[in-house]
N, C-alpha and C positions, 0 to 999 in steps of 0.2 A: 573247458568247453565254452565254444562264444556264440550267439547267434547272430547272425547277422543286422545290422542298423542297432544295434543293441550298444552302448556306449563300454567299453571296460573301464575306463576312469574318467575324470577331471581336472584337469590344471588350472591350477586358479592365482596368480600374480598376486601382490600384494598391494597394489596401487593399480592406477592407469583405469579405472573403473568408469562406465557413465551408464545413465539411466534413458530408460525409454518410457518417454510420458506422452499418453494420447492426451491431445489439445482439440478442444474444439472448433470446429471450421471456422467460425466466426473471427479465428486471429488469424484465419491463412490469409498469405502474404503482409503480414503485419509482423513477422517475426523475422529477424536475419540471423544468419552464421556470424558465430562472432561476440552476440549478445551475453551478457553476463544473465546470471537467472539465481535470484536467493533458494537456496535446498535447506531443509532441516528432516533430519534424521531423529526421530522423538527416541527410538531405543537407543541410540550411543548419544544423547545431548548432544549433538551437533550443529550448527546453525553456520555456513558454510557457503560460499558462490561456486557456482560451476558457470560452463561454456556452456552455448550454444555450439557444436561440433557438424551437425547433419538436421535437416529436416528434410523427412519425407513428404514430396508434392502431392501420392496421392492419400483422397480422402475414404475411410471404410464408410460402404453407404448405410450399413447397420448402426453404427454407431456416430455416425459424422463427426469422428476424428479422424485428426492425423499423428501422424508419430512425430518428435521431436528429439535428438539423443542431445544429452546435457554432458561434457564429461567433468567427472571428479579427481582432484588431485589427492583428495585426503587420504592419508597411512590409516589402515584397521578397518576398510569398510568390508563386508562381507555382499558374495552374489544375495540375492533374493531380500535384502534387508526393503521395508517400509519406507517412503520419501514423499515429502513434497517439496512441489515446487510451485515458487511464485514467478510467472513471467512478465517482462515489461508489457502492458496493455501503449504505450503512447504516455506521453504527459501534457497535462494544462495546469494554466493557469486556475488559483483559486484562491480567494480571498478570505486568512483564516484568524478568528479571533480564540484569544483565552477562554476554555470552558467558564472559569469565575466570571468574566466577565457582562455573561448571558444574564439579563434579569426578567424571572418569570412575574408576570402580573395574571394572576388567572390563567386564564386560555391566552393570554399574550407572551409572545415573546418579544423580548428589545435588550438592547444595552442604552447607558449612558455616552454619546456624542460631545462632542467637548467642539465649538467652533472658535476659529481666530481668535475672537474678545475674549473667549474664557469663559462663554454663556454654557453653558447645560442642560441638553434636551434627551429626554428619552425619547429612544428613538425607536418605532416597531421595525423588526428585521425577521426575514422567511430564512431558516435555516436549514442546513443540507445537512452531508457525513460528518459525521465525528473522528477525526483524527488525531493519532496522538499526539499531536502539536495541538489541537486547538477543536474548536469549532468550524465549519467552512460555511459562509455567510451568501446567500442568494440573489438576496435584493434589501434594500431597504441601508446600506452601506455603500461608500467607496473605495479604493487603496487611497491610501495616503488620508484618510479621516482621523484624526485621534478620536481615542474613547477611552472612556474612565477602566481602568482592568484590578484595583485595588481601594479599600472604603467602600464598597457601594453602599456600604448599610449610613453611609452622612450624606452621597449624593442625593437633589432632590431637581426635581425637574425646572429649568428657570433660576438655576444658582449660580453660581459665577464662581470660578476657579481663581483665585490670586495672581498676578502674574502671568494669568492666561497659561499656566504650566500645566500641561497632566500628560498622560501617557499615551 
């Protein structure tokens, strides 16, 4: 006996899978078809890229999301499994140094500066995020400065590097 809208079964592929993840408004139009997007799956340890396949234009006024479908090529995902996903926000520029390299004086932050001659200044510097590369450094640096990232415990402010060598 079937009742009607009542489903009798489901078929389910073994691949060709994607997710639908609401995104907050703030990235609409910031996202394309096409985009690659990091997914991890914490129950199967997966850590994985999918597609950008579809973004839906409109936004829920409840929730001010929009939908985004991602597809997955991975063998053994199951419907209804847990996922996140990371999407591209845009990229910049950011100026990043070695966590070791950061030297706390009190309430100061700075690293050691190393100019041309070989002189050594501690130098104060406003710091940002933390990333796994490094530090990312605000103000008080520029690209292309060397700085000491190795000894800090023999650097001293006003010392002179041999050879004007350091890192």
């Amino acid at each position: 006996m079937a009742i009607t809208f009542t489903p009798l079964s489901t078929i389910e592929s073994d691949g060709g899978f994607h997710l639908e993840v609401a995104v907050d408004e703030t990235l609409s139009g910031k996202l394309q078809v096409g985009t690659n997007a990091a997914v991890t799956i914490d129950t199967l340890g997966l850590n994985t890229t999918g597609k950008i396949v579809e973004i839906v234009p409109a936004v829920d006024p409840a929730t001010r999301t929009f939908i985004v479908k991602v597809a997955l090529s991975d063998k053994g995902l199951k419907s209804g499994l847990f996922a996140r996903v990371r999407l591209p926000r845009g990229e910049r520029e950011a100026l990043l140094v070695p966590k070791g390299a950061i030297v706390e004086r009190g309430q100061l932050t700075g690293l050691y500066a190393v100019d041309p001659q070989g002189l050594v200044t501690y130098r104060l510097v406003r710091t940002g995020k933390a990333y796994e590369g490094g530090i990312e450094i605000l103000s008080g640096l520029s690209a292309g400065e060397r700085i000491i990232t190795a000894g800090l415990e023999k650097a001293i402010d006003g010392g002179q590097i041999a050879g004007g060598a350091a890192k």
